[in-house]
N, C-alpha and C positions, 0 to 999 in steps of 0.2 A: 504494500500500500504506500510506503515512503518512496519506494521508490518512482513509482508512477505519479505523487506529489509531485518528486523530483523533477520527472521529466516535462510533467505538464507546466512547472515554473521555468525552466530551462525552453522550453519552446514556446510561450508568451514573450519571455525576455529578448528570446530573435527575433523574433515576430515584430516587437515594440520596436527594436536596433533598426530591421529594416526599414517599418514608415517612419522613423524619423529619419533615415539616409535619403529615403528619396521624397521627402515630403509631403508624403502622401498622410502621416498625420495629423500634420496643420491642416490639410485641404478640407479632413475628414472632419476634425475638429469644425473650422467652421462649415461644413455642411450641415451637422448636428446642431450647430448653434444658430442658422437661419430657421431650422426645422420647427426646432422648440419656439422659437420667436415667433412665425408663421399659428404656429396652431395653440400660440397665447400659454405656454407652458410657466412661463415669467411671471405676469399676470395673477393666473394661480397660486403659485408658492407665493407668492405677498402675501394674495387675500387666505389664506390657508397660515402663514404665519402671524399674522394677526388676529385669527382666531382662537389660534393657540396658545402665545404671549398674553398675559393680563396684560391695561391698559399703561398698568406702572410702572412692566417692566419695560415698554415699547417707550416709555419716556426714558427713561434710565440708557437704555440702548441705543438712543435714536442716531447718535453718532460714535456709537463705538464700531470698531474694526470688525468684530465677531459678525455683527449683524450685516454689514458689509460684503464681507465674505459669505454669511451665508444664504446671500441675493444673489451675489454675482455666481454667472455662468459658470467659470473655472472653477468652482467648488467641487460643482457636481460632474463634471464634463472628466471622462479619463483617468479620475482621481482611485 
């Protein structure tokens, strides 16, 4: 079973090396990210985080980094 972990991390890891040699991850990347934007994905996770968040902590957060980060695309995108 480790070893087929093994290999399954070992062949993601090429896999990653080669779209980022020939840029075919960036391309991918924003593909995904017109996609999500197109069918209002963005949108959503606002209004779905602020249903979550009480109203005190979305004051508390309103300019911190965390919440920033947990808006922006790159968060979720590849990570």
């Amino acid at each position: 079973m480790i070893s087929k972990m093994n290999k399954d991390a070992q062949m993601r890891a090429t896999i990653n090396q080669k779209l980022i040699e020939t840029g075919e991850r960036e391309r991918l990347k924003e593909l995904l990210r017109a996609k999500l934007i197109e069918c209002g994905w963005k949108d959503q996770l606002k209004a779905h985080c602020k249903e979550c968040i009480p109203g005190n902590l979305i004051f508390m957060f309103k300019h911190a980094a965390e919440l920033r980060l947990l808006l922006s695309f790159d968060f979720c995108i590849f990570q």
